[in-house]
Wavefront OBJ file of the C-alpha trace (Angstrom):
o trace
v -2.806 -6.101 2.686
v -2.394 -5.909 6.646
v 0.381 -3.634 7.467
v 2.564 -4.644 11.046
v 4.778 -2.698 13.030
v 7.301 -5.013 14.133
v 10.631 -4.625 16.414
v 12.990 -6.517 18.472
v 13.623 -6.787 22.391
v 13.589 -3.370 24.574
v 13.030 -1.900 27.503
v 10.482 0.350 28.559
v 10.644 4.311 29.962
v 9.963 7.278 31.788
v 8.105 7.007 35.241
v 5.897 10.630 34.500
v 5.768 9.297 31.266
v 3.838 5.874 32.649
v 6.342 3.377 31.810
v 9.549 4.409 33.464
v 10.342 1.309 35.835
v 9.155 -1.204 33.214
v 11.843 -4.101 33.055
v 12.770 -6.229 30.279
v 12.159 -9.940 30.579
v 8.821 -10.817 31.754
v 8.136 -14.005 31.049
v 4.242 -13.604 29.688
v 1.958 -14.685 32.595
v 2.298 -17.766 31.330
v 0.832 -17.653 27.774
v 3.821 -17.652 25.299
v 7.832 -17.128 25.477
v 8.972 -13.670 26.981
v 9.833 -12.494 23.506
v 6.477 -13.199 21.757
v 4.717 -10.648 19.831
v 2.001 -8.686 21.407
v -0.426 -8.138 19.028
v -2.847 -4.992 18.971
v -5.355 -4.452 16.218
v -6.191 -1.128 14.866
v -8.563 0.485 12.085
v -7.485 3.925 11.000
v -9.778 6.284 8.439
v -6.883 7.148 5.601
v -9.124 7.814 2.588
v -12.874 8.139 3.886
v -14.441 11.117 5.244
v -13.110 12.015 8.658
v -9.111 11.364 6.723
v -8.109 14.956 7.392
v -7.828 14.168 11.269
v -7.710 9.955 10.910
v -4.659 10.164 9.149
v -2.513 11.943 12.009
v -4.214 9.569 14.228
v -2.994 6.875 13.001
v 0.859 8.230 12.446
v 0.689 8.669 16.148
v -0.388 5.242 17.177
v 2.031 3.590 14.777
v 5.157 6.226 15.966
v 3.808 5.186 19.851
v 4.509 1.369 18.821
v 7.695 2.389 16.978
v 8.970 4.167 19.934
v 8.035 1.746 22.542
v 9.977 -1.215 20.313
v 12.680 0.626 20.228
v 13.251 0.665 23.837
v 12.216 -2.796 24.442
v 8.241 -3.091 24.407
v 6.207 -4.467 26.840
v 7.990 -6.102 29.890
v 10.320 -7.316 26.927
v 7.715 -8.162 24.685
v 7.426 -6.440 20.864
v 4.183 -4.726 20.112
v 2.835 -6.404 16.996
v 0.343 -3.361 15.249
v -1.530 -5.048 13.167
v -4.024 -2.460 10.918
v -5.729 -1.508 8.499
v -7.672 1.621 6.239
v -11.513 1.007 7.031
v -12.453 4.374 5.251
v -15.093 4.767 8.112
v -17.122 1.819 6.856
v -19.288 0.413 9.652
v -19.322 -2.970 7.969
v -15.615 -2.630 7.217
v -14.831 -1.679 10.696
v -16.726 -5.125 11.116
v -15.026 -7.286 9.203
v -11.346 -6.017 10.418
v -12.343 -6.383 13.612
v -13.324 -10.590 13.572
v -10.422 -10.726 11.060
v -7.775 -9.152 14.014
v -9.347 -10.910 16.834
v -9.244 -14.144 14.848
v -5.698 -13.409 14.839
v -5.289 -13.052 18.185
v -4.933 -9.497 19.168
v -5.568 -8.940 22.806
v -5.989 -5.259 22.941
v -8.346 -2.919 20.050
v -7.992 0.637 18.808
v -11.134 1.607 16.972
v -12.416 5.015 15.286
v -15.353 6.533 14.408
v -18.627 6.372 16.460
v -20.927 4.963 14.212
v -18.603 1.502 14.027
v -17.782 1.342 17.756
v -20.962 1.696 19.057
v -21.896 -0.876 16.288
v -19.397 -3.427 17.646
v -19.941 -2.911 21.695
v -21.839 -6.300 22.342
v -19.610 -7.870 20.064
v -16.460 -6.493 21.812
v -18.143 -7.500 25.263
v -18.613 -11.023 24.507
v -14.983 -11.250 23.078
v -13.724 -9.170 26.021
v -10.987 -7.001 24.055
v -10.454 -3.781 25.894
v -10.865 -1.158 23.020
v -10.479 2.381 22.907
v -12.057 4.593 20.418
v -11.150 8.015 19.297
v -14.920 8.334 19.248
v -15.433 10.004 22.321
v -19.462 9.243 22.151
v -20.425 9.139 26.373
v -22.137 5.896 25.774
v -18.994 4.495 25.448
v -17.740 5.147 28.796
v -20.305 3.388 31.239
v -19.454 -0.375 31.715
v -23.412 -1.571 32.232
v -23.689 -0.402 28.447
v -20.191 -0.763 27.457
v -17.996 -2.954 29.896
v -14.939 -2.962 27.937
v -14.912 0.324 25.900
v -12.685 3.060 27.461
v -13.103 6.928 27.289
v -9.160 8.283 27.523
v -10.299 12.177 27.025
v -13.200 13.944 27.368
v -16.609 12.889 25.902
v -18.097 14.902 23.482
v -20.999 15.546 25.141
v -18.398 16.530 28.225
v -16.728 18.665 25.663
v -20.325 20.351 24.794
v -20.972 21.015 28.183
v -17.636 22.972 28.814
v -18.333 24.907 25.904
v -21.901 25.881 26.709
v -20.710 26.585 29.849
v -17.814 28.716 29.014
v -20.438 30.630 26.281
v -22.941 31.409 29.502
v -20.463 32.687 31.562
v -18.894 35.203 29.400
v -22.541 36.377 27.396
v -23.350 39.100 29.569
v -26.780 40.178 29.267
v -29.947 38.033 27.508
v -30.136 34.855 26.297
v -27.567 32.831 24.506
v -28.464 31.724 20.881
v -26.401 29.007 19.931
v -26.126 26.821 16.305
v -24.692 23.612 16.450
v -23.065 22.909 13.518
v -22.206 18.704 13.183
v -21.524 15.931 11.237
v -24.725 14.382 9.292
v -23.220 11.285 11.405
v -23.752 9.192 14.355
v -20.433 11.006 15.812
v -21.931 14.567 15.072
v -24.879 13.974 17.047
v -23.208 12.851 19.977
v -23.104 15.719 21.833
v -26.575 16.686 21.565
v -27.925 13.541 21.628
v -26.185 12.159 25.154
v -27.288 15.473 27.432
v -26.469 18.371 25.444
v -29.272 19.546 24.687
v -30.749 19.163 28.246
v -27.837 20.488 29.527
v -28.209 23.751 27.018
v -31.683 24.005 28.368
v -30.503 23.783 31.997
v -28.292 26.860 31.546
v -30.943 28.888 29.833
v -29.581 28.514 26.466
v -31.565 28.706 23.231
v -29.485 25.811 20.820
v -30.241 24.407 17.075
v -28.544 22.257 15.378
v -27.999 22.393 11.564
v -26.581 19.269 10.075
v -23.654 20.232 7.811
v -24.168 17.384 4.743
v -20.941 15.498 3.770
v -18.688 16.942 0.794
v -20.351 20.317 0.876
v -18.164 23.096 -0.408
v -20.421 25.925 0.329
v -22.779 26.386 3.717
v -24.488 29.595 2.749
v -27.897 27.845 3.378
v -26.822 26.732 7.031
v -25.353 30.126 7.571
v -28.482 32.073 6.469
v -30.789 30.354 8.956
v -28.436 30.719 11.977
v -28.506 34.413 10.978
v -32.091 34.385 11.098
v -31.681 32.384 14.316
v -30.121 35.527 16.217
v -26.970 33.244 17.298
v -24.109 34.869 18.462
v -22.194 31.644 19.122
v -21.567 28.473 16.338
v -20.071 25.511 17.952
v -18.596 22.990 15.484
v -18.701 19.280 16.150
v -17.234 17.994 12.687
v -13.351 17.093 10.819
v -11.512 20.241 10.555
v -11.971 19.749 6.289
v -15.761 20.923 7.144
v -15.040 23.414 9.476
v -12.397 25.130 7.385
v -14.943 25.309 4.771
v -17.722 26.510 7.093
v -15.058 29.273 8.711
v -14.139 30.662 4.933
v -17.891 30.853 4.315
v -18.752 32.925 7.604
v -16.133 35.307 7.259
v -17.389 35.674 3.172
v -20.605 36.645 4.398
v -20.228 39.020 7.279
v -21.551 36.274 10.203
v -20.802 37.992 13.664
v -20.704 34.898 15.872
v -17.934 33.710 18.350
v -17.187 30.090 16.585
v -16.451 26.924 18.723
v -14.526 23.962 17.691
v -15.318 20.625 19.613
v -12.177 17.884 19.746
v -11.619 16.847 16.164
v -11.426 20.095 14.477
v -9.689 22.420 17.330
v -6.176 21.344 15.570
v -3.512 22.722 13.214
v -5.042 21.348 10.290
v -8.113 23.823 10.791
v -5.593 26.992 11.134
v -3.532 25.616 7.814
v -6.821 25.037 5.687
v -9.256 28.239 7.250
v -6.417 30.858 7.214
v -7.178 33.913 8.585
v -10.903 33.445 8.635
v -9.982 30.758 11.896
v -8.329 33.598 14.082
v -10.305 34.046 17.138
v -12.149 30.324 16.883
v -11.768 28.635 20.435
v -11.415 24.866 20.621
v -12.348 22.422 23.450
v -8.593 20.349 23.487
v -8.337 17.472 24.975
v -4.984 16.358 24.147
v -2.310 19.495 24.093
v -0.663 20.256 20.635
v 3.081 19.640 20.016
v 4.019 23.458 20.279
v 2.135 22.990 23.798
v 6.018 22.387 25.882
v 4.574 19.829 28.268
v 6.653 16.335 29.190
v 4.259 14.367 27.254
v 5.053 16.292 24.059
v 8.801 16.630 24.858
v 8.643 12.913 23.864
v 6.909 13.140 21.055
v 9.062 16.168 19.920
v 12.363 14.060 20.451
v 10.940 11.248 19.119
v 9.981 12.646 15.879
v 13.248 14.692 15.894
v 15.447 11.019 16.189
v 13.395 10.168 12.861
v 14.362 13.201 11.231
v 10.845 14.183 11.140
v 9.526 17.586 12.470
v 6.263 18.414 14.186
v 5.069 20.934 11.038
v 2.100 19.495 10.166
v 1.707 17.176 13.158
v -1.555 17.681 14.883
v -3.243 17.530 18.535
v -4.492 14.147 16.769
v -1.340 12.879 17.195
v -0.902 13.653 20.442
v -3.997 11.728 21.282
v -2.921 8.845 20.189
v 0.416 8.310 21.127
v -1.098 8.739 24.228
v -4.001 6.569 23.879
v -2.232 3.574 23.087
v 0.310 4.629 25.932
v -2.994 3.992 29.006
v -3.461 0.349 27.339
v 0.616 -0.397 27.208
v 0.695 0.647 30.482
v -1.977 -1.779 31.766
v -0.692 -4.680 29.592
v 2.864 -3.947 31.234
v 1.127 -4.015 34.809
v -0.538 -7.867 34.221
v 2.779 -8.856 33.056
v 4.325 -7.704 35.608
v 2.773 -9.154 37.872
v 2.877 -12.476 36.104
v -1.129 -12.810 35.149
v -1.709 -13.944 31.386
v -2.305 -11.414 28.903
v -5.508 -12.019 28.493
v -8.261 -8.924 27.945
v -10.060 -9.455 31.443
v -6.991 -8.874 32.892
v -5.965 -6.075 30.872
v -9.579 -4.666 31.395
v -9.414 -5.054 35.663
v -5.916 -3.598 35.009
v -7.584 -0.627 33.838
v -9.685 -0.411 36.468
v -7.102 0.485 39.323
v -5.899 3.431 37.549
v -5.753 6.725 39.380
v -4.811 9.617 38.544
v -2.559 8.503 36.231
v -0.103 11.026 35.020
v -0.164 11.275 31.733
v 3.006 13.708 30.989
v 0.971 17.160 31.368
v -0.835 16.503 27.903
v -4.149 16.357 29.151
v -5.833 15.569 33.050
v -4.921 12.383 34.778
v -6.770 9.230 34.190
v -9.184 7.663 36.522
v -10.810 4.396 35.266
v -13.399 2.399 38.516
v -15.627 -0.835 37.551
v -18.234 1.898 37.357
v -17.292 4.393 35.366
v -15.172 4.277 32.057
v -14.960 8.065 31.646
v -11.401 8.489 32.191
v -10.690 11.977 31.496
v -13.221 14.557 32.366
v -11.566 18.077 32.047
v -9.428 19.868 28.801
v -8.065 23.404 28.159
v -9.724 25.817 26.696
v -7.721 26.870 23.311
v -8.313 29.742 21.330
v -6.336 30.693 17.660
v -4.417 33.801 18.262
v -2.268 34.652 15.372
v -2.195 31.627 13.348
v -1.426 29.292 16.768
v -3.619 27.628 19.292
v -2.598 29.197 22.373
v -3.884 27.993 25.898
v -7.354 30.373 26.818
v -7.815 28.215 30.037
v -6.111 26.209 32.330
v -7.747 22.493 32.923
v -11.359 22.936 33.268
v -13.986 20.044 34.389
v -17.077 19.083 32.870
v -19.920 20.579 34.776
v -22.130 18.099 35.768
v -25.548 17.113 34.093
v -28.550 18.922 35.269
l 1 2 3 4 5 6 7 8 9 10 11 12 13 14 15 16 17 18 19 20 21 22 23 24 25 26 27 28 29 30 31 32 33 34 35 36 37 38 39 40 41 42 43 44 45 46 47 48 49 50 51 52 53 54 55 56 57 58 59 60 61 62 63 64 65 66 67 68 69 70 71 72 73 74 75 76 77 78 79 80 81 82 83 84 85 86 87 88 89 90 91 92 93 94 95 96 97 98 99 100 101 102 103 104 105 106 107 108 109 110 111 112 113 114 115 116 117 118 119 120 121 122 123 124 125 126 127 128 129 130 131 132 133 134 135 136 137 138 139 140 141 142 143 144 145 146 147 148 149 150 151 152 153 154 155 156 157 158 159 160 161 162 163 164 165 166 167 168 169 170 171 172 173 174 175 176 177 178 179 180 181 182 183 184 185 186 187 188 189 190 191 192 193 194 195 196 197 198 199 200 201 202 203 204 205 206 207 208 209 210 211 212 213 214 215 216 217 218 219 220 221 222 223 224 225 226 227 228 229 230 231 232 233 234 235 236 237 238 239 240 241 242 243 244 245 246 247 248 249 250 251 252 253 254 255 256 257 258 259 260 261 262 263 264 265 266 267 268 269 270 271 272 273 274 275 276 277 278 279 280 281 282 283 284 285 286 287 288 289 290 291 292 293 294 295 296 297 298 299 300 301 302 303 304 305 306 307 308 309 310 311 312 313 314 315 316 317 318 319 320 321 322 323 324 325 326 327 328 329 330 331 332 333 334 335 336 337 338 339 340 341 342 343 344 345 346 347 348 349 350 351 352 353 354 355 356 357 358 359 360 361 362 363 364 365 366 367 368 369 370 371 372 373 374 375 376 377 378 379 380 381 382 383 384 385 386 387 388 389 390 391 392 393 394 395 396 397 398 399 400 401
């Protein structure tokens, strides 16, 4: 059954947390009473494959909407969540999304790769401004993808900072690298949108080694990559897989710097690896709670108001409190300035923003007609003694070859 998140009038807050000098009381731009729901569809993965991140995900987006309807909503306005479990079914994914739009959501948060890239034309011809927390670099460029939005870094942005980071600090020789990735649409992303030209560009040798869903043991994978010479694994997968991969390496003696790409570089991958993920550096988009930054000061206090505590909260989280946050803030800009909330509106909303602060939790946003891409820069992490502590400060995406 569709679950809602539902709340009364508010008010919105925090200038350098994007909504600060929001005002109740806008009257809608003309399409409903000032009090009308505003509703915002959502899939989440709960109980499919990529759960052990998807389900932190989706805690933050609904504790975003709680938070904002507790202090008033949008321009007065209550955000009406509607979502659903999709278990990272494309055709699921599919049939939530007519179902929500059919319902008259004007705004979309989507998931996995594999279903957003499925539903781009469809989205398009709609004209719902959706975000993903596929970070796939198709999904950024308006000719392919006019209203899909990219609110951290892509993964094949992520990839490049990575093999980047690897050939600066090699030394001498050639750098062997295995990519390790989901037997998915969403694990070839990196490689498949300029990684692997980009790899070649630095002088990099790279293979990839598909790591096949629900396996327990990747002694196979592992014995090749030894064979392979690499010194350096990078992991684009669900930190379940990785913390399985990590246990096996360290069981078998592999000496190889490992690399986590965006959706395993969390807590959940230091909680389920143990000791065998000390020393594994992350690409982070989105800065954990213990990171004390304004944007997780909210987060922190919010959760703390709920009697909830950030144990077991992940960078996940973060990601998509913040997330939904970009799109609230655009919705709360056409209102505003009393334009109907309508998604070609929200969408050319989008489009001003620059530089947009978002509370020190990752690098300001900067959306153009052009170019949907609207972070391009993370920290470097790296697990020192059980935590994810900060290896870099903000670091761009080199560009393509």
């Amino acid at each position: 059954m569709t679950r809602r998140q539902n709340a009364g009038p508010i008010r919105l807050l925090a200038a350098a947390l994007l909504l600060a000098s929001a005002a109740c009381g806008g009257d809608g731009g003309g399409d409903g009473a000032a009090d009308a729901d505003i509703k915002v569809g959502a899939i989440f993965d709960l109980t499919g494959p990529t759960a052990d991140v998807g389900t932190d995900y989706a805690d933050g987006m609904r504790g975003y909407a709680d938070w904002m309807n507790l202090r008033g909503g949008i321009e007065g306005r209550p955000i009406d969540l509607i979502y659903q479990d999709y278990a990272y079914q494309v055709a699921r994914a599919e049939q939530l999304y007519s179902q929500f739009v059919n319902e008259g959501v004007v705004v979309f948060m989507g998931w996995g790769t594999g279903d957003t890239e499925a539903l781009r034309l469809r989205i398009t011809e709609d004209e719902i401004p959706f975000s993903s927390a596929s970070l796939s670099h198709v999904l950024g460029d308006p000719a392919d993808s006019p209203y899909n939005f990219l609110v951290a870094s892509s993964y094949t942005d992520q990839f490049r900072i990575a093999l980047d980071w690897i050939a600066r600090n090699h030394g001498e020789g050639t750098p062997v690298v295995a990519l390790m990735h989901n037997a998915s649409p969403f694990g070839l992303s990196p490689s498949r949108h300029g990684g692997v030209e980009f790899a070649a560009a630095l002088g990099i040798d790279l293979t990839l080694y598909e790591m096949p869903r629900g396996a327990v043991d990747y002694t196979a994978e592992f014995s090749r990559i030894r064979q392979s010479g690499a010194r350096y694994v990078v992991f684009q997968n669900t930190s379940g897989p990785a913390a399985v991969a990590l246990q096996n390496a360290r069981s078998l003696g592999v000496d190889a710097t490992f690399i986590c790409l965006n959706w395993c570089s969390n807590a959940q991958l230091v909680q389920l690896a143990g000791e065998a993920a000390e020393g594994v550096v992350g690409t982070i988009p989105y800065a954990p709670l213990s990171v004390d930054v304004p944007g997780t000061r909210v987060i922190r206090e919010y959760l703390e108001a709920k009697g909830e505590s950030i144990e077991g909260r992940t960078n996940a989280y973060t990601q998509a409190w913040w997330t939904f946050s970009i799109f609230a803030e655009a919705m709360k800009q056409v209102l505003a300035s009393d334009q109907e909330l309508t998604g070609a509106n929200i969408k050319a909303a989008l489009e001003t923003f620059t530089d947009l602060d978002m509370g020190g939790v990752t690098v300001p946003i900067t959306f153009t007609p052009t170019d949907h891409r609207g972070a391009k820069g993370l920290r470097i992490f790296r697990v020192e003694g059980g935590e994810w502590v900060p290896l870099t400060e903000f670091v761009q995406a080199p560009a393509a070859p």
